[in-house]
C-alpha positions in Angstrom: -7.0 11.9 -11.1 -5.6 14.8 -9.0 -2.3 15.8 -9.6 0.1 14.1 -6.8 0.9 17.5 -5.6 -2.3 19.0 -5.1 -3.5 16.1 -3.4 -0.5 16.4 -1.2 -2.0 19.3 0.0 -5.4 17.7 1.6 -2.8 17.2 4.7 -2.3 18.4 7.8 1.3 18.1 7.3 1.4 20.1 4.5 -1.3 22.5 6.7 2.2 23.0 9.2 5.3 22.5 6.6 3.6 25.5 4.3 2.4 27.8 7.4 6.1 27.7 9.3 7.2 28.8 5.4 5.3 31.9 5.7 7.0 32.1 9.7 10.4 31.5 7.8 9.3 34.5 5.6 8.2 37.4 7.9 11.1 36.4 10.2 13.4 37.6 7.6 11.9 40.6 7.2 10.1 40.3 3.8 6.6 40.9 4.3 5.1 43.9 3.9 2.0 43.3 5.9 3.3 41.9 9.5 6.5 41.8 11.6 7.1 39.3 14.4 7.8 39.4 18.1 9.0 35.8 19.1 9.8 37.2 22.9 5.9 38.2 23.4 5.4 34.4 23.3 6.1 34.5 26.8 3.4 36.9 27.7 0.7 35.3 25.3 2.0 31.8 27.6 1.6 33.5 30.9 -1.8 34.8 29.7 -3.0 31.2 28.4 -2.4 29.3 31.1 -4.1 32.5 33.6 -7.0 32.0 31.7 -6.5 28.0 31.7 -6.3 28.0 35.2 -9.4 30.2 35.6 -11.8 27.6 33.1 -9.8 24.5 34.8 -8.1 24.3 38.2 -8.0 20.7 38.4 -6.3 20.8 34.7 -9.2 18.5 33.8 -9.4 20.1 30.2 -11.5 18.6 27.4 -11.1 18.6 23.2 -11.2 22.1 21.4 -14.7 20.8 20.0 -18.6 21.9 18.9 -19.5 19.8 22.2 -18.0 22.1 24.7 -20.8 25.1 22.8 -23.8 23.0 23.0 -24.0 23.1 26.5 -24.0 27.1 26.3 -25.4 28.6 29.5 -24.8 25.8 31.5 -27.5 23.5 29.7 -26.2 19.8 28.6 -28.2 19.8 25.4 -26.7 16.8 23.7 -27.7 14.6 27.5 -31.3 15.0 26.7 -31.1 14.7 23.0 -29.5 11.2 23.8 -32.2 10.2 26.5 -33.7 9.7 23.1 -31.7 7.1 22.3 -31.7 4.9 24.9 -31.3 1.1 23.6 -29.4 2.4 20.0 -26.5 0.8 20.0 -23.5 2.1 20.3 -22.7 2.5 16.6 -25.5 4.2 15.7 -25.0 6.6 18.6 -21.4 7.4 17.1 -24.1 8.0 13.6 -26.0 10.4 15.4 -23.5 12.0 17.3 -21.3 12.6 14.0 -24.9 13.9 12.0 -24.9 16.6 14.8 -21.2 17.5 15.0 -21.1 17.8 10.8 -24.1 19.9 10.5 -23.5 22.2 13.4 -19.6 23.0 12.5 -20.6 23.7 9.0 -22.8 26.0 10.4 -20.4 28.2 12.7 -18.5 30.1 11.1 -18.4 33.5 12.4 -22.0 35.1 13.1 -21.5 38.8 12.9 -22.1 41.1 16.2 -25.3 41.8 15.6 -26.9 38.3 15.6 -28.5 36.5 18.5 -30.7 33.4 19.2 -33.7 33.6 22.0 -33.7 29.8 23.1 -37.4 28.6 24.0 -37.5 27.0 27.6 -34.3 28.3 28.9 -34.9 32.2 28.0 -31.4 32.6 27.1 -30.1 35.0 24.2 -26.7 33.6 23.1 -25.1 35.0 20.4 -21.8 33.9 18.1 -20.5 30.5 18.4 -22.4 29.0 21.3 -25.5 30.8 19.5 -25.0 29.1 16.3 -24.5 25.5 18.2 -27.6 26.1 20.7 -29.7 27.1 17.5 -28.4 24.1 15.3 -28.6 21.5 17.9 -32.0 22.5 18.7 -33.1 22.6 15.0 -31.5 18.8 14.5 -34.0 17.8 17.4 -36.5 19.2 15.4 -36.0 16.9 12.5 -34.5 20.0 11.0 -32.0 17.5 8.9 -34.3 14.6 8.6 -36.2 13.9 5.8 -37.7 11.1 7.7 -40.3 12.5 10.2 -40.0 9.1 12.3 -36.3 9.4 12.6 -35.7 13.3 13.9 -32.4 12.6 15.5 -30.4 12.1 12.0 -28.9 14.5 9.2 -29.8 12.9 5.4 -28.5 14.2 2.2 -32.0 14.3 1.2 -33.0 17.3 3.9 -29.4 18.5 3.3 -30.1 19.3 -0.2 -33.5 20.5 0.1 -32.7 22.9 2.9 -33.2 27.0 1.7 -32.0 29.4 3.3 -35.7 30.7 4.5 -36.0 27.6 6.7 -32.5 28.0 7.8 -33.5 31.6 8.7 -36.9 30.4 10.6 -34.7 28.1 12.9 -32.0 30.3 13.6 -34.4 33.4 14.0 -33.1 35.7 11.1 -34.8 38.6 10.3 -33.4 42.5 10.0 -33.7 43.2 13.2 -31.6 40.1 13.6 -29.3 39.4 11.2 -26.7 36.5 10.2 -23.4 36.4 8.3 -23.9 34.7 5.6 -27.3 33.1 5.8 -27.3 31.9 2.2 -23.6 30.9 2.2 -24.5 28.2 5.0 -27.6 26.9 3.6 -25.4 26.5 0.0 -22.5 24.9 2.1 -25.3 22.4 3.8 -27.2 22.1 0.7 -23.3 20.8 -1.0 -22.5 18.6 2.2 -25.9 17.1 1.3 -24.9 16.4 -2.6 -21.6 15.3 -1.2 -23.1 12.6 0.8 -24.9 11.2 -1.6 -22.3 10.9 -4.4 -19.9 9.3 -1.8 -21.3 6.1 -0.4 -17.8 4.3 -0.3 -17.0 7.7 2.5 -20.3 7.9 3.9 -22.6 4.9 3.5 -25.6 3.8 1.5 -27.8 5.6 3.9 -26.8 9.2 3.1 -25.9 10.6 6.3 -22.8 12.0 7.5 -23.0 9.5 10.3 -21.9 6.9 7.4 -18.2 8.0 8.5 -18.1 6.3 11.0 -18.4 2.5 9.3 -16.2 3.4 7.0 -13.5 4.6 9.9 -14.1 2.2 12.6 -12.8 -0.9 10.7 -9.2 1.3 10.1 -8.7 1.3 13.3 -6.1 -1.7 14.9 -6.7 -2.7 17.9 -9.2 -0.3 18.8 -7.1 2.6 18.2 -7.7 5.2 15.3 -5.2 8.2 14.0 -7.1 11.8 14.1 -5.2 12.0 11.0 -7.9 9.5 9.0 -10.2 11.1 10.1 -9.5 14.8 8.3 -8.1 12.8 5.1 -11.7 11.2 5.5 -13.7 14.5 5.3 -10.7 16.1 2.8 -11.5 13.4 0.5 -15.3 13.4 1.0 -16.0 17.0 1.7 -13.4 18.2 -0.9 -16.3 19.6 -3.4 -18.2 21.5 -1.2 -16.4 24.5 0.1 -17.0 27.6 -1.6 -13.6 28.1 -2.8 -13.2 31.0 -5.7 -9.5 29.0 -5.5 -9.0 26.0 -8.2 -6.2 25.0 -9.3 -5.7 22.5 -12.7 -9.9 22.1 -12.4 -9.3 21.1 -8.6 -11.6 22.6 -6.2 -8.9 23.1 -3.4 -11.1 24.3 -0.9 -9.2 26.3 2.2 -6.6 26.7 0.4 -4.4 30.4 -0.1 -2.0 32.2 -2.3 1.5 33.5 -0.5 4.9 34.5 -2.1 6.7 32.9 1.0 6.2 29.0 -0.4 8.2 28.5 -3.5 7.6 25.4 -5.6 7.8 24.3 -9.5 5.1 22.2 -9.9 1.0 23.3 -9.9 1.2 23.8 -5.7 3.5 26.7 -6.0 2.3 29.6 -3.6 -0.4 27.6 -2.2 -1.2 27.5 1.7 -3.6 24.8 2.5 -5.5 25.6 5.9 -8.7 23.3 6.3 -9.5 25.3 9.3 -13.4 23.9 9.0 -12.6 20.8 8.6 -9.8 20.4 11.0 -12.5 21.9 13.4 -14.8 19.1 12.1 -12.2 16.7 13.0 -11.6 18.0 16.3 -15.7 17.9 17.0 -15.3 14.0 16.1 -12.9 12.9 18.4 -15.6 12.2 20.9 -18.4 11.0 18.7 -15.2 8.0 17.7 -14.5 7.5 21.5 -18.3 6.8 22.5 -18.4 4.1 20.3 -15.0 2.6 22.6 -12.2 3.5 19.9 -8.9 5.5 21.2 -8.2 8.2 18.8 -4.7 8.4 18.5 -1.8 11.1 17.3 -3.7 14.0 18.0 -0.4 16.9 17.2 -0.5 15.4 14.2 -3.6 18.0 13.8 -2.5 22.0 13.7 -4.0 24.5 15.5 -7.1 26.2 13.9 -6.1 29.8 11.7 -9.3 31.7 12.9 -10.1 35.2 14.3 -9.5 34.1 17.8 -6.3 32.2 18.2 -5.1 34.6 15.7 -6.4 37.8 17.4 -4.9 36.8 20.6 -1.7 36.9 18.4 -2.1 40.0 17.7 -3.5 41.8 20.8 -0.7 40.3 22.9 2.3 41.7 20.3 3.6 38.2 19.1 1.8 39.6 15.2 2.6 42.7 15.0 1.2 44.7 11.9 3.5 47.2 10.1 0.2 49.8 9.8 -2.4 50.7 12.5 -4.9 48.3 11.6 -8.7 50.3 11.2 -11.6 47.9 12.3 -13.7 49.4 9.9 -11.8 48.5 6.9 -12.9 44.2 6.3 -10.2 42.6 4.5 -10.8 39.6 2.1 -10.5 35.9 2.9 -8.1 35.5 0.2 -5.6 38.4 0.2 -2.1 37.7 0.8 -2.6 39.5 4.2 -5.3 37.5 5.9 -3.6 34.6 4.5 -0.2 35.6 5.9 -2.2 35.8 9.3 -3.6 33.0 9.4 -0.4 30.7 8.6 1.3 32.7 11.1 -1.2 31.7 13.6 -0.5 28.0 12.9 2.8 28.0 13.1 3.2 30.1 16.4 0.5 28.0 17.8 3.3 25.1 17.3 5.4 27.3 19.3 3.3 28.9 22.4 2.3 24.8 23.1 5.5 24.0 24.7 5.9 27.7 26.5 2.1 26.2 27.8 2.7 23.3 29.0 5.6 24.5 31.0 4.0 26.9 32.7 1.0 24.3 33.3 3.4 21.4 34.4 1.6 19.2 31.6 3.2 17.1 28.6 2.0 16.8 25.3 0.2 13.8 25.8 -1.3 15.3 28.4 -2.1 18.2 27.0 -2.2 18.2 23.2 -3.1 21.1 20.7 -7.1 20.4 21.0 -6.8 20.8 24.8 -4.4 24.1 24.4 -7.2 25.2 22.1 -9.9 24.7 24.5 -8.4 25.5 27.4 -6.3 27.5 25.8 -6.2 29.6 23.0 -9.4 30.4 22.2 -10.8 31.6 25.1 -8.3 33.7 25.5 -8.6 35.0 22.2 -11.8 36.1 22.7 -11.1 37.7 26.4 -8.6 39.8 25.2 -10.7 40.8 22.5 -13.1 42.4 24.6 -10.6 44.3 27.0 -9.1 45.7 24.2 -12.7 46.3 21.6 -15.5 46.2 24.2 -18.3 45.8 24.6 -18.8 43.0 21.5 -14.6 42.0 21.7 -14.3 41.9 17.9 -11.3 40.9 16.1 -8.2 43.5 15.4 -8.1 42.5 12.2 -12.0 42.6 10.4 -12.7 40.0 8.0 -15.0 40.3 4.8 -16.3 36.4 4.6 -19.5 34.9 3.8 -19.9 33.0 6.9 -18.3 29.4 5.7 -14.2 30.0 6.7 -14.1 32.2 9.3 
């Protein structure tokens, strides 16, 4: 049994609660890394909604999600991959749909700068995230995830678990010349999501795909409608074992989990900052596998906003985070140190706060517009603009991270 109180932590309350401690914290004045600028909220608004504007004038904004990257370059990808499955009903749609969605967010982290991908039959070179999705959705048409040559169009724990990281690097056109964060990293983290599957049918089927979520979530859901929320407690509880995490705590593997002085408990949680960025992101990129099959996926806020490089760089470049010492590109800072995780909470608990300055300026509410459309529409984007006016050409972060390609 896990302990009540590390358990409590595979939430994304607990996600919010323990992120606006560490807001509590550097407010006061107590941290040694950051200081705060609450009034610069206003300008990182104004710039938001600019660049929301720009993406969407008719405020037609869709889910923070792997979706929105497949159809890098103006290509709709996933529309000719489900040509394929015309006459499959609409479950096993969902199945596929969800296969895709796992695999590809597991394998996004963050790609480096140097890293591109050269697709075949468009001639585009696309690089970071929308690299990384055009490469993986490409390799799952390919049967890359298959181990059933007749059924391409599926991820099995069997191909999960015999994937290396040399057939990784064939599909996603690794070599020196060309090289990827964290190759091996993502095909251990696939190789685990395949073990994972296979020791949890009650989570994920008899079959052994990832896809297997979905009959074990649609019956949850009354009257057609289905919290976001079971969804992430789904892949916390399924996924749990496979993250990488150098963090356990009482033999618990705790997965995105950090150490900060600001939360203060006396029990085996004390310190700990649960983030789940990965799999929040996963959730997120399910929302519209769950709403093809005709369910309504319900309480989305109840999600947090994702504490990666570019929602949090955007913090940063705009003067909401504002670092006591010059920060030097050059010098990569750990996943785990108390100041990337200080950034990263800060980044989901001001995210609570810029929504509301957002939707103001945008005339929406937050039903309207909730965190995985301020995301998307939104945040990240932004991030990422801002990155390059300030860092061009490449826009990296302002603060560089030392991971191994499976948080970041």
């Amino acid at each position: 049994m896990i302990p009540p109180e590390l358990a409590a932590l595979r939430s994304p309350a607990a996600v919010r609660a323990r992120s606006h401690q560490v807001l509590d914290y550097v407010r006061e004045g107590r941290s040694p890394h950051f200081t705060l600028d609450l009034a610069a909220l206003d300008g990182v608004a104004d710039y938001v909604a600019e660049v929301t504007r720009q993406d969407y004038p008719g405020l037609d904004i869709p889910y923070h999600s792997r979706w929105r990257h497949f159809d890098a370059g103006g290509v709709a990808r996933w529309e000719r991959l489900a040509a394929q499955l015309e006459g499959v009903d609409a479950a096993e749609r969902a199945r596929t749909m969800i296969d895709l969605a796992v695999v590809s967010v597991l394998l996004d982290a963050g790609a480096g700068d140097a890293w591109r991908y050269q697709e075949e039959g468009t001639g585009l070179t696309i690089g970071r995230s929308e690299g990384l999705a055009v490469a993986s959705v490409n390799m799952f048409a390919a049967g890359g995830f298959s181990a059933d040559p007749g059924l391409p169009l599926r991820a099995d724990a069997s191909a999960l678990v015999a994937l290396d990281a040399g057939t990784l690097g064939r599909f996603f056109q690794v070599s020196e010349e060309n090289p990827l964060v964290g190759l091996a990293g993502r095909a251990a983290l696939l190789n685990r999501l395949g073990q994972a599957v296979a020791a949890r049918p009650d989570v994920f089927g008899p079959a052994g795909r990832p896809g297997g979520l979905y009959d074990t979530l649609a019956p949850q859901a009354r009257i057609g409608r289905l919290p976001a929320e079971a969804i992430l407690k789904a892949l916390l509880d399924g996924l749990s074992v496979i993250w990488p995490s150098g963090l356990e705590v009482a033999g618990v593997a705790l997965g995105d989990v950090g150490r900060h002085p600001a939360v203060r408990m006396d029990d085996l949680s004390d310190q700990l900052v649960p983030f789940h960025k990965l799999s929040q992101w996963l959730t997120y990129s399910l929302l519209e596998p769950f709403e093809a099959s005709g369910l309504a996926i319900t309480e989305l806020d109840a999600l947090t906003a994702l504490p990666e490089y570019r929602n949090g760089g955007l913090l940063i470049d705009l003067g909401a985070i504002v670092p006591r010492a010059p920060l030097d590109p050059a010098v990569k800072h750990r996943v785990e140190s108390e100041m990337v995780v200080e950034w990263r909470a800060l980044t989901v608990a001001l995210m609570d706060l810029l929504a509301d300055r957002v939707r103001e300026r945008l005339g929406l509410d937050a039903s309207q517009f909730p965190l995985a459309k301020l995301l998307q529409g939104g945040t990240w984007t932004a991030g990422r603009r801002i990155a390059a006016e300030r860092r061009p050409p490449a826009g990296p972060p302002p603060l560089a991270i030392d991971a191994d390609g499976t948080v970041f």
